[in-house]
Residue frames relative to the residue before (quaternion, step in Angstrom):
aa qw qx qy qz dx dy dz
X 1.0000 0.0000 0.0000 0.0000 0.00 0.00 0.00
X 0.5328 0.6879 -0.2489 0.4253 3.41 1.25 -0.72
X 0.6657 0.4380 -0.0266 0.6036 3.27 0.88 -1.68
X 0.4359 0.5980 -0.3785 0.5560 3.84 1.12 -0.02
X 0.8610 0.2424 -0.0917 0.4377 3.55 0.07 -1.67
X 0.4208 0.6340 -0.4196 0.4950 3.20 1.07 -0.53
X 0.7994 0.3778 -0.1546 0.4408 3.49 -0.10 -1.42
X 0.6800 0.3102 -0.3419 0.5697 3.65 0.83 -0.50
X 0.5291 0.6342 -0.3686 0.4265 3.89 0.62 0.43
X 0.4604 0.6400 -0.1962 0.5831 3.39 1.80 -1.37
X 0.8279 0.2535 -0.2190 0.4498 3.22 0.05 -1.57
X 0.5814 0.3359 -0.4678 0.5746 4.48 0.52 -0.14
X 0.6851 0.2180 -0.5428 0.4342 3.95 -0.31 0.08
X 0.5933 0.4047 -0.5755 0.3912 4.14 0.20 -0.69
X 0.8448 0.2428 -0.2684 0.3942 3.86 0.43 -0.57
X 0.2574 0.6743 -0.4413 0.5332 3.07 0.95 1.47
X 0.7822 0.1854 -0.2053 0.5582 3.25 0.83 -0.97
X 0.4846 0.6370 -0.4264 0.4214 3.54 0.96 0.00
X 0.5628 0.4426 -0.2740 0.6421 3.42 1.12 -1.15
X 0.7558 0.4864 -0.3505 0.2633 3.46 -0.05 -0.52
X 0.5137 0.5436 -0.2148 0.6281 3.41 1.71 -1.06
X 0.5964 0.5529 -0.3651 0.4531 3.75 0.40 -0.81
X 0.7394 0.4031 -0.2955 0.4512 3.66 0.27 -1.80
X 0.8512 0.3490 -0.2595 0.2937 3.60 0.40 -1.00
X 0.6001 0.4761 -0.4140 0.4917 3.45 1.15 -0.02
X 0.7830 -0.4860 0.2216 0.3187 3.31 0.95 0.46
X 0.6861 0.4890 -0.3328 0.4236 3.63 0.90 -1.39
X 0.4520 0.6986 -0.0632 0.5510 3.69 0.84 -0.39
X 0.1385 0.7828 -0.5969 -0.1079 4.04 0.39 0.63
X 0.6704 -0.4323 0.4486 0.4031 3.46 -2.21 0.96
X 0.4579 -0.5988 0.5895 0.2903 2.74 -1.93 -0.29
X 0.3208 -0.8130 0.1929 0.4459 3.61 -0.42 0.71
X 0.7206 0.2923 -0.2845 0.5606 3.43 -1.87 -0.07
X 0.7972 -0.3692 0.2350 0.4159 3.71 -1.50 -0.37
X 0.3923 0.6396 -0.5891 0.3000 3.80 0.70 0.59
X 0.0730 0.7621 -0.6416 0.0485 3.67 0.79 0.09
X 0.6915 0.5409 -0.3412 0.3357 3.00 0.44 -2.54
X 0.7688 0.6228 -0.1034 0.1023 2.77 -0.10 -1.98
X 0.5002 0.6125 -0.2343 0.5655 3.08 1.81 -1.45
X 0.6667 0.6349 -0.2392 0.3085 3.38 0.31 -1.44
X 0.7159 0.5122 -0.0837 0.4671 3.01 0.64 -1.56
X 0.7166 0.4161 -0.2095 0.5191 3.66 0.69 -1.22
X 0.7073 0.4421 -0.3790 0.4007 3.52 0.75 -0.33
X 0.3544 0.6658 -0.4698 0.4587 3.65 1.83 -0.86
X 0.7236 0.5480 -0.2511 0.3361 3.48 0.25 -1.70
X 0.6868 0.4837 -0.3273 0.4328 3.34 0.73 -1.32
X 0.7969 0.2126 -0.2264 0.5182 4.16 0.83 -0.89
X 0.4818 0.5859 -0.5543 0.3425 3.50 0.66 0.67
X 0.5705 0.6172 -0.3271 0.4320 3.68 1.40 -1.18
X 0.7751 0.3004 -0.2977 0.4693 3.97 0.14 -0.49
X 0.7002 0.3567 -0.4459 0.4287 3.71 0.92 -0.09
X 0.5905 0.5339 -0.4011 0.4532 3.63 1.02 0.39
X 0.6147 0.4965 -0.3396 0.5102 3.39 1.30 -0.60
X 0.4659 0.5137 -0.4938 0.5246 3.65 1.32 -0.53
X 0.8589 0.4621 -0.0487 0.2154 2.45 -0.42 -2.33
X 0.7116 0.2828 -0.2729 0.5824 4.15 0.18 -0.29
X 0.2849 0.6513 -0.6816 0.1734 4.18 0.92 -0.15
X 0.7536 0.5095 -0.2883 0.2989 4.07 0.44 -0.61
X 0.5049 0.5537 -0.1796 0.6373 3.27 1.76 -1.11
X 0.7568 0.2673 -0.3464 0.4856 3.89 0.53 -0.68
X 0.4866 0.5197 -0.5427 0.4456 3.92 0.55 -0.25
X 0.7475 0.4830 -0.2910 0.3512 3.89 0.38 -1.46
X 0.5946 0.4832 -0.3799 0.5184 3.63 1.66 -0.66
X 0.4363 0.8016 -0.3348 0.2344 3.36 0.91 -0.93
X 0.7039 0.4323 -0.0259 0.5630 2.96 0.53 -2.72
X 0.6167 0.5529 -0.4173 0.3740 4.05 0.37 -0.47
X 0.6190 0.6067 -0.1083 0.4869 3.15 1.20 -1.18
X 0.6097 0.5547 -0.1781 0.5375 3.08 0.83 -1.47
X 0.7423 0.3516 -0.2462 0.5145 4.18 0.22 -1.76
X 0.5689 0.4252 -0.5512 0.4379 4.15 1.01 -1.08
X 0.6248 0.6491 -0.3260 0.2864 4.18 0.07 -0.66
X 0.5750 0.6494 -0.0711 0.4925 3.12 1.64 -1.30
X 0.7035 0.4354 -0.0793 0.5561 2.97 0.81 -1.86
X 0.6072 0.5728 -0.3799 0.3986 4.11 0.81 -0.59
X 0.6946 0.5561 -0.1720 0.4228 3.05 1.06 -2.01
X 0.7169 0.5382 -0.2954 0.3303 3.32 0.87 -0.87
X 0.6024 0.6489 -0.1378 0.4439 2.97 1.89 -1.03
X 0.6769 0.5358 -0.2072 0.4602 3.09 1.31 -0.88
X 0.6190 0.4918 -0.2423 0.5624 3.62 1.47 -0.91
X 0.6147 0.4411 -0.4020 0.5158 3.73 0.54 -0.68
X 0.6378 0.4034 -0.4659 0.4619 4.08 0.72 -1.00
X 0.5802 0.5923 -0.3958 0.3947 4.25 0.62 -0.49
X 0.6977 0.4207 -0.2938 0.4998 3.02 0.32 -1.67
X 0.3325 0.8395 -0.2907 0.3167 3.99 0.97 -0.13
X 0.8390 0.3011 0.1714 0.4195 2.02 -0.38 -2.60
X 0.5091 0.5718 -0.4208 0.4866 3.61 1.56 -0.83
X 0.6895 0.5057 -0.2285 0.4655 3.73 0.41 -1.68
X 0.6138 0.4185 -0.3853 0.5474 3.84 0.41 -0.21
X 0.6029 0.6426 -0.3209 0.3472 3.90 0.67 -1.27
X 0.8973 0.1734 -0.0076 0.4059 3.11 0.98 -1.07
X 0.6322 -0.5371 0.2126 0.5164 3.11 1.53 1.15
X 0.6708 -0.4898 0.4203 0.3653 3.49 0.61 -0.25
X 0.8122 0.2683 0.0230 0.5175 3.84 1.52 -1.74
X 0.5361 -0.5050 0.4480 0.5069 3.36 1.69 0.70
X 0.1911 0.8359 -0.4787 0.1887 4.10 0.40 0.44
X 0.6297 0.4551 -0.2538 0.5761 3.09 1.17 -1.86
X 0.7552 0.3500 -0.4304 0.3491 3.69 -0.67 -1.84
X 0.6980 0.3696 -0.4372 0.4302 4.14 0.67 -0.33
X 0.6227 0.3973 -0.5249 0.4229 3.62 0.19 0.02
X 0.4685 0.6500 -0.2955 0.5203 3.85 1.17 -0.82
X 0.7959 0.2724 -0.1854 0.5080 3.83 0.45 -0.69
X 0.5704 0.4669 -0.3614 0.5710 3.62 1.03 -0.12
X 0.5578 0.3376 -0.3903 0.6500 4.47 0.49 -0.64
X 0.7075 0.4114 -0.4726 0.3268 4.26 -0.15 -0.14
């Protein structure tokens, strides 16, 4: 996941400075009054988003499935702690639900 953002970072600062080289050499209008920055920046954003969706389609599938097995691996955890806590609940021999039906 790391190696995800990382890599989709790379690609908004390389087209950061592209945008940036563009706006000031002219080909590339300013933004107006003091949005220079801003201009810059939002457009970086605007052509970084489809070459990452292009480009990392492999790098996100592999972040994906990680994501996907850490979920897996929770859920599974979380049912084995129940299936537990159930088996402890009731003595181990069904004890409780019979002492529980005898006080009713």
């Amino acid at each position: 996941m790391l190696r995800y953002t990382l890599m989709r970072l790379g690609i908004f600062v390389g087209c950061l400075v592209v945008v940036w080289g563009l706006v000031y050499s002219g080909i590339v209008p300013r933004g107006f009054g003091d949005s220079n920055g801003m201009w810059i920046v939002l457009l970086a954003l605007v052509v970084s988003a489809p070459i990452s969706f292009v480009v990392l389609r492999g790098e996100r599938d592999r972040a994906s499935e990680n994501v996907v097995a850490r979920v897996d691996r929770m859920k599974a955890n979380l049912e084995a702690s129940r299936s537990q806590e159930d088996a402890e609940g009731t003595g181990g021999d069904g004890s409780a639900s019979r002492v529980q039906g005898q006080a009713s």
